[in-house]
VODOKE-559055 format. One record per atom (N, C-alpha, C): y, x, z. Coordinates in steps of 0.05 Angstrom, whole numbers, padded with zeros to 5 digits, always signed. Each point is the difference from the previous one (the first is absolute). Last residue first. Layout:
<recs>
YXZ;...
</recs>
This chain:
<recs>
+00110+00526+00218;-00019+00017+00023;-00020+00021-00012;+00054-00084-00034;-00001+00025-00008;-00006+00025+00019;-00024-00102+00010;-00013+00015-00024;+00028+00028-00010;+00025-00053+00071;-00031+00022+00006;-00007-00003-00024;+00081-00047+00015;+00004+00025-00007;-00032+00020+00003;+00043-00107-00010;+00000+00010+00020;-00007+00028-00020;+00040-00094-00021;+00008+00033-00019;-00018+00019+00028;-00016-00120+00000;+00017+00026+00001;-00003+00031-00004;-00047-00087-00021;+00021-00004-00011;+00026+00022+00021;-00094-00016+00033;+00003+00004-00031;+00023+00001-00019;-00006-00030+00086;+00009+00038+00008;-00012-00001-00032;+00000-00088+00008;+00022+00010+00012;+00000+00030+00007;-00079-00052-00034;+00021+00004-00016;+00027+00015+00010;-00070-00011+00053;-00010+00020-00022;+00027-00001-00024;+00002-00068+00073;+00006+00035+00012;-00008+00025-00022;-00015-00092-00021;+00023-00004+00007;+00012+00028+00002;-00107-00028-00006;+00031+00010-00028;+00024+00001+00004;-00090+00024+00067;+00035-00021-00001;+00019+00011-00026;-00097+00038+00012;-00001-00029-00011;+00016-00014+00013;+00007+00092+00014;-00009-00004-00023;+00001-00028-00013;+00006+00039+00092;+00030-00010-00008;-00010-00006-00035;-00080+00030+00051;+00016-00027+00002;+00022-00004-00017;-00036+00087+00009;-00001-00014-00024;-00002-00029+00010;+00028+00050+00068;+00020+00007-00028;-00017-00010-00024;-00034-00016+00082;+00023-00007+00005;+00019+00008-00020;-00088+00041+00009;-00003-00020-00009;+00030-00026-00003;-00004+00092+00023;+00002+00001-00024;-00016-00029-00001;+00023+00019+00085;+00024+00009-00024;-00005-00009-00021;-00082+00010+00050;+00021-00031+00011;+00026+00005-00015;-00049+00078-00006;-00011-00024-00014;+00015-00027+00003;+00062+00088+00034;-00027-00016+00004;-00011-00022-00014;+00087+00056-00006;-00013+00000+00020;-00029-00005+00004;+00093+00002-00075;-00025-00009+00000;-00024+00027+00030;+00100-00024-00051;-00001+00000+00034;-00042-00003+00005;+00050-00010-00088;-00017-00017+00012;-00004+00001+00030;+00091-00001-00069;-00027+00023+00009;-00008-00016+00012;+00084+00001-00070;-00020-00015+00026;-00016+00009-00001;+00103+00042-00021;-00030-00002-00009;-00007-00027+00020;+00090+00013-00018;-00009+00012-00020;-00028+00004-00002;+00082-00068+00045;-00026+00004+00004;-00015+00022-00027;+00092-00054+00028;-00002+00027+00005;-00038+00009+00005;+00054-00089-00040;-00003+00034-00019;-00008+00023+00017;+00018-00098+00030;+00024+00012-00007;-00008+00033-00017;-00066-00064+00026;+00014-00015-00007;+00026+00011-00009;-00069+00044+00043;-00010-00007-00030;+00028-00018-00012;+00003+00017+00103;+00006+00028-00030;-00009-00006-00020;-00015-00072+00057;+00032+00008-00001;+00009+00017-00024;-00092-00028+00028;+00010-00003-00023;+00030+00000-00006;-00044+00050+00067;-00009+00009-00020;+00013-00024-00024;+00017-00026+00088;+00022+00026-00007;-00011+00008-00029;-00047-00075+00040;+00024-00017-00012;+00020+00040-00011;-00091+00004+00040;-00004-00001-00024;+00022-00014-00009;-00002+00035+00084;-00008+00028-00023;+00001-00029-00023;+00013-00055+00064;+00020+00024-00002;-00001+00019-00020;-00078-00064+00023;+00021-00011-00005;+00020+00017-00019;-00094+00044+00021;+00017-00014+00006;+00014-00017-00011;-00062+00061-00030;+00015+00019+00026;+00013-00019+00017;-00040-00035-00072;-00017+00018+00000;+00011+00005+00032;+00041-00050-00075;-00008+00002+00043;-00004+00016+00009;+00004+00003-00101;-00011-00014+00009;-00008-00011+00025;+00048+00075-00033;+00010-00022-00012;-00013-00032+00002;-00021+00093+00039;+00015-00018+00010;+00016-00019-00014;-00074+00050-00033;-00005-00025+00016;+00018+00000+00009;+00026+00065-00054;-00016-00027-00016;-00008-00021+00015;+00077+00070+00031;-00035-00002+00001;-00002-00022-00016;+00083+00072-00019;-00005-00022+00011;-00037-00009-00003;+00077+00082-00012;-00019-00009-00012;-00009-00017+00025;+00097+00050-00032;-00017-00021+00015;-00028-00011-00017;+00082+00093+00004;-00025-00020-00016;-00006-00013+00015;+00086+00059+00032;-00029-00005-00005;-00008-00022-00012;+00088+00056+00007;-00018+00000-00026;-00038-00013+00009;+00102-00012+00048;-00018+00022-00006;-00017+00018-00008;+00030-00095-00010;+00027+00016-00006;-00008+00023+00006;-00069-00063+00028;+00007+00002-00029;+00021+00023+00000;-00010-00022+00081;-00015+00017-00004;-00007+00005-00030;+00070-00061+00039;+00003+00027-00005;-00023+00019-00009;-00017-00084+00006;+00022-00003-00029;+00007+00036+00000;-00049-00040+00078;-00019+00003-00026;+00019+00008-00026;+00054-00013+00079;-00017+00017-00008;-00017+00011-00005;+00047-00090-00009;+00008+00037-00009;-00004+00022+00009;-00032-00086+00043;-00012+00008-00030;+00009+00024-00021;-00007-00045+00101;+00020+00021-00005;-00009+00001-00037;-00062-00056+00048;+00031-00002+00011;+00016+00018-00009;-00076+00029-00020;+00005-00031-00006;+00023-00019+00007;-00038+00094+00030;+00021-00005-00024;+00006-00028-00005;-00074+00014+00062;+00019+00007+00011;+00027+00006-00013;-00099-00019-00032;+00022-00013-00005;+00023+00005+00024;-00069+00042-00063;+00017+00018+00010;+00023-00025+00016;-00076-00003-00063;-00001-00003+00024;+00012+00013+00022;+00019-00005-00105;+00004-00035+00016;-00014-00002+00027;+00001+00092-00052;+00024-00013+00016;-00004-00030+00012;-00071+00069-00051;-00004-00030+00018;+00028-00006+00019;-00005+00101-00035;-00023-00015+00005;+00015-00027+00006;+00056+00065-00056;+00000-00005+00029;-00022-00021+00000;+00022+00099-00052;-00005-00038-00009;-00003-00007+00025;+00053+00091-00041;-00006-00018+00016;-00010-00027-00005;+00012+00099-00053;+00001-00024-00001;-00018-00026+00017;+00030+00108+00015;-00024-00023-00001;+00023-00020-00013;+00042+00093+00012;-00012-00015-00022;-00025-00022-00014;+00070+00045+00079;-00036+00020+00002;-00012-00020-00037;+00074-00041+00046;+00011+00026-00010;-00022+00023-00006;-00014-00089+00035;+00007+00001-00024;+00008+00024-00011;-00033+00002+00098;-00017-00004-00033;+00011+00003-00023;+00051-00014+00073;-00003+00032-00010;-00026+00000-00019;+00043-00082+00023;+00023+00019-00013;-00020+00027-00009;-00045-00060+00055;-00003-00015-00030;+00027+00019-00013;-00001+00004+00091;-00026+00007-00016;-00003+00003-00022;+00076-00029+00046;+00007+00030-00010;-00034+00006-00007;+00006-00084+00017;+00011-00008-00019;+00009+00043-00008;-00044-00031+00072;-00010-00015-00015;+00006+00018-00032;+00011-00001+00107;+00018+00018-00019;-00025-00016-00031;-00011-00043+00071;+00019+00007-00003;+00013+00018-00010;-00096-00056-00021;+00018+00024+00022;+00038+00002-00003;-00049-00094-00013;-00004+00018-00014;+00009+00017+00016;-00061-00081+00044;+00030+00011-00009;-00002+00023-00020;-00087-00047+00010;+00023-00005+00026;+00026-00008-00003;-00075+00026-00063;+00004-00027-00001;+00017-00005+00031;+00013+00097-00058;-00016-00018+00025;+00010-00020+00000;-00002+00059-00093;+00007-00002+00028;-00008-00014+00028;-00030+00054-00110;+00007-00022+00021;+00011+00001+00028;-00013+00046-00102;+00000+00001+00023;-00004-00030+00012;-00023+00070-00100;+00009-00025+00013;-00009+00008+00031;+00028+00046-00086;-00002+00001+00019;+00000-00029+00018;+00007+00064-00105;+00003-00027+00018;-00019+00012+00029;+00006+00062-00073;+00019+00001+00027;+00002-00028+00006;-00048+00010-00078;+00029+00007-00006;+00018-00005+00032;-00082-00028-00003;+00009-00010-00032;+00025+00000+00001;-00033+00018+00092;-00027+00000-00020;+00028-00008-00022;-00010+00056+00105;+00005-00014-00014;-00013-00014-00026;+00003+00050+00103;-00016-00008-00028;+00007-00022-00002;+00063+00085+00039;-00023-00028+00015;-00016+00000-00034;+00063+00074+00034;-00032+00001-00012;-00006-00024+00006;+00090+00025+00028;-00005+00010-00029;-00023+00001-00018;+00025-00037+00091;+00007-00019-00017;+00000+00014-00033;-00056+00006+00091;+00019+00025-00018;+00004-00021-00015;-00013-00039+00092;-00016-00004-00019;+00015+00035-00024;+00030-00037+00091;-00036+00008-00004;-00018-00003-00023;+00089-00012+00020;-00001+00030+00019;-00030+00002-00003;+00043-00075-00046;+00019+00029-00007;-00020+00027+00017;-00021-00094+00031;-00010+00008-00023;+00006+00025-00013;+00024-00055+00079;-00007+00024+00004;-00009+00018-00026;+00030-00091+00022;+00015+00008-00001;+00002+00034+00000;-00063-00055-00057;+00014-00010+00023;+00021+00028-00001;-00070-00038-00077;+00025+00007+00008;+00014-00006+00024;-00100+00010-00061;+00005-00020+00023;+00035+00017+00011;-00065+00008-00096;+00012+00014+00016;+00016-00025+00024;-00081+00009-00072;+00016-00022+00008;+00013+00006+00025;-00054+00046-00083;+00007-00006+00022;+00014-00022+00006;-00056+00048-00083;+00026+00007+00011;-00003-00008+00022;-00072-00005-00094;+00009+00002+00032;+00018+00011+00008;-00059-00039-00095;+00013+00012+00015;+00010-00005+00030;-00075-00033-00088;+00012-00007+00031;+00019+00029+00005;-00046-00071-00088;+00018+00024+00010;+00009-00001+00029;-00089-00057-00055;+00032+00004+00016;+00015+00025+00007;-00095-00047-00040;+00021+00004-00011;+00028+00002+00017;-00102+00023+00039;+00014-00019+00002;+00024+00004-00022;-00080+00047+00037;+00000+00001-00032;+00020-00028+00010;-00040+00041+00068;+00003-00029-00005;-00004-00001-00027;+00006+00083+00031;-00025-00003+00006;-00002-00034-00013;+00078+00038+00006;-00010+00000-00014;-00025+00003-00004;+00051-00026+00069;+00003-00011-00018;-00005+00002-00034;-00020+00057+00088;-00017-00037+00001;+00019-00013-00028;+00034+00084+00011;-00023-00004-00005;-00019-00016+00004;+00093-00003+00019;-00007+00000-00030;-00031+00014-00009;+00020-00017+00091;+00009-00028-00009;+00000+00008-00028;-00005+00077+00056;-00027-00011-00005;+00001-00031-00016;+00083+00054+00006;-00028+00003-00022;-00027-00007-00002;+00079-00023+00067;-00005-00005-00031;-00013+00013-00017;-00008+00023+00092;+00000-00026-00012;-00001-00014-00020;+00039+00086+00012;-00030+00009+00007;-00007-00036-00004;+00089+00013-00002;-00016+00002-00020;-00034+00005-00003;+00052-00025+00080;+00003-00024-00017;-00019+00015-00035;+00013+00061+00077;-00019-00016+00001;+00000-00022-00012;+00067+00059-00015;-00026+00011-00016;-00023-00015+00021;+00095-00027+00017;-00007+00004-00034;-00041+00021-00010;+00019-00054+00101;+00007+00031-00013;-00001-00020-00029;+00013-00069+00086;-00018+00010-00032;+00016+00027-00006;+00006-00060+00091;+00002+00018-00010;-00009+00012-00014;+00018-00095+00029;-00014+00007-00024;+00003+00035-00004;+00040-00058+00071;-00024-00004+00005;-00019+00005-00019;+00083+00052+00023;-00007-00015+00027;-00023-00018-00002;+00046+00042-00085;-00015+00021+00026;-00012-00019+00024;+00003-00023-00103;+00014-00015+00016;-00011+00022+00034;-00019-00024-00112;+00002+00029+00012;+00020-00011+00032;-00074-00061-00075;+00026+00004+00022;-00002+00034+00000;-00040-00028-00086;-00006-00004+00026;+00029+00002+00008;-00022-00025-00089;+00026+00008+00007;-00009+00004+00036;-00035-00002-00117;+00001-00011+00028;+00011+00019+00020;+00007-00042-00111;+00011+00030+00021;-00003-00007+00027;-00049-00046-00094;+00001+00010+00033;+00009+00013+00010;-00013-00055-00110;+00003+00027+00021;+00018-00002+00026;-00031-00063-00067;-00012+00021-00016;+00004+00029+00016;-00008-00112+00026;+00014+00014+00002;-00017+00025-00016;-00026-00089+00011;+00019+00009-00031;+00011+00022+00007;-00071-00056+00057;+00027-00015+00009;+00027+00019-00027;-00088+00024+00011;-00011-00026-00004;+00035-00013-00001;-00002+00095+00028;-00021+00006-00033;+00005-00034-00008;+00024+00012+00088;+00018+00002-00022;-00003+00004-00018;-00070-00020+00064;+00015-00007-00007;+00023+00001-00012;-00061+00060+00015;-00013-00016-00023;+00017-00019+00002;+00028+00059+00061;+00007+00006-00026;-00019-00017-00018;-00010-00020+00089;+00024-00005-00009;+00006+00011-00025;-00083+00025+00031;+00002-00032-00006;+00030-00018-00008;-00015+00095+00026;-00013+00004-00028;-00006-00041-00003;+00032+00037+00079;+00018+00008-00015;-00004-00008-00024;-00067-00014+00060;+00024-00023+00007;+00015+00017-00018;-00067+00052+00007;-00006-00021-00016;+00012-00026-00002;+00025+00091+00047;-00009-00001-00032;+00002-00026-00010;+00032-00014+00100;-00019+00014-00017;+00007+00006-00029;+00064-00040+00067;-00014+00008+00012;-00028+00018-00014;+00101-00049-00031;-00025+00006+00002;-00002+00018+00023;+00078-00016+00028;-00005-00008-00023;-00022-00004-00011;+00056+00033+00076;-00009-00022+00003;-00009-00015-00019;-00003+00112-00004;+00018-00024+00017;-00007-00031+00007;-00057+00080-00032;+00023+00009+00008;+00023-00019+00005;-00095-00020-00035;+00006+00011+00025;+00012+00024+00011;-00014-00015-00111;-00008-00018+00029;+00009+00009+00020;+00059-00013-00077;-00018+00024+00000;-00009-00011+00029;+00054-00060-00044;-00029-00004-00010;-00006+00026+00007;+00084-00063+00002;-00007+00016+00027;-00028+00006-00010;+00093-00022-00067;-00025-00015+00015;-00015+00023+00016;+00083-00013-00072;+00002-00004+00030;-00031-00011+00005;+00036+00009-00093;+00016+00024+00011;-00004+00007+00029;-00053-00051-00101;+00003-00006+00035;+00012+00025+00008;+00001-00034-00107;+00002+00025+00028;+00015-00006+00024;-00008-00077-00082;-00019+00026-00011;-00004+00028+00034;+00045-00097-00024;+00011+00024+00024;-00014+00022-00015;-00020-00068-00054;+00026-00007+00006;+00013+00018+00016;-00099-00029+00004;+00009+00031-00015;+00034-00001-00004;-00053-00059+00070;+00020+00012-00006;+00010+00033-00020;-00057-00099-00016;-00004+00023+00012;+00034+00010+00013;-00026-00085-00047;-00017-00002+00015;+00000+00034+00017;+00064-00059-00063;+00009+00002+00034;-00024+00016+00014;+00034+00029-00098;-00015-00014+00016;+00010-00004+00031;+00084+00024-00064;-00030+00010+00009;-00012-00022+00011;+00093+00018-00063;-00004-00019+00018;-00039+00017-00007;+00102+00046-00018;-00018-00015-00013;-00028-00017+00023;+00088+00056+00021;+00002-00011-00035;-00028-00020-00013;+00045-00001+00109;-00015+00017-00020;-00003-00003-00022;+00075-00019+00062;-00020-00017+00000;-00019+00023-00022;+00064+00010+00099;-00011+00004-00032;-00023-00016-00018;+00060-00032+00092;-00019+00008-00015;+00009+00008-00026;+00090-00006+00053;-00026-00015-00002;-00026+00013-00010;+00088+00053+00050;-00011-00007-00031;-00021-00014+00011;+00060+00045+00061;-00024+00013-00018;-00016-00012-00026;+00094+00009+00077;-00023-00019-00015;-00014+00008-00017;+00064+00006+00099;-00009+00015-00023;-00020-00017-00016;
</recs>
């Protein structure tokens, strides 16, 4: 199957920010509910970093994951409000919203209502799977969603490498209707070797619609305004059609 070389963009941007993305879709900032911030004031240091790094808006995305992130929708929002009230206590320029980052095994159907998850900009939905294996029924997951009317985005495929060898079916999971949003550091090792030869696989053949920052921890956000001063890498996802400024 073939998906087409880079898009190239109509018109050419600074290397120094990423306003170019304009809307982070993937980062862990309500505190101490998963492995992500830990305080107010660690949240409110990563959002002065995307204030510094061009972004104009935050859909952050805790884990919802039963076995080690069991997050309620109303203790994630109870969270998020205190995070938009340290943020506006900040007086910080940024738009922050909140959804999830739904963890998909094989039990997911039975424990999640697939008619109430949280979603954001029009029923997107982003998931992930296990850096193990994928579940086995996988694929009737992602059926009965679709039919519930999420538009599926699939977290950080290039760490999914148990496909790698099998690559169609990353190709199938396209043909099903999911989105690939890929990590910004794994374009840079970050994760590795592997994560970062599959991420430029999909850039390379079109199947990549967002990048996200996967953003975790200060250490994150200094590892993303690095990639800043490699013109090479700034140019190269600069010169593709990705999709978070319509978020």
């Amino acid at each position: 199957m073939f998906f087409g070389l880079f898009k190239k963009k109509q018109s050419a941007v600074a290397l120094g920010d990423f306003s170019f993305l304009g809307v982070d879709m993937h980062s862990h900032l309500i505190p101490s509910v998963d492995d992500g911030s830990n305080s107010i004031e660690t949240s409110l240091e990563m959002l002065r970093g995307f204030v510094e790094l061009g972004y104009r808006k935050v859909i952050t995305t805790p884990h919802t994951r039963p076995d080690m992130f069991p997050n309620s929708q109303e203790a994630l929002k109870v969270g998020f409000l205190q995070l938009k009230e340290g943020l506006k206590t900040a007086n910080l320029p940024i738009e922050v919203e909140m959804a999830t980052e739904y963890f998909v095994d094989y039990e997911f159907l039975q424990q999640q209502d697939i008619t109430n998850l949280l979603s954001f900009s029009g029923k997107h939905l982003l998931i992930e799977l296990s850096t193990m294996q994928a579940p086995p029924n996988l694929f009737e997951t992602i059926f009965q969603l679709k039919i519930k009317g999420y538009n599926l985005i699939l977290a950080h495929p290039e760490r999914y490498g148990y496909y790698s060898s099998d690559f169609q079916q990353f190709e199938k999971l396209k043909d099903f209707g999911c989105q690939f949003q890929v990590n910004l550091l794994s374009l840079t090792g970050h994760y590795g070797k592997p994560p970062r030869d599959l991420a430029m696989k999909f850039l390379k053949q079109n199947m990549v619609e967002y990048l996200g920052t996967d953003m975790h921890s200060v250490q994150h956000l200094q590892g993303i305004k690095a990639i800043l001063s490699d013109a090479k890498l700034m140019r190269l996802i600069q010169e593709y059609e990705f999709r978070n400024q319509q978020l």
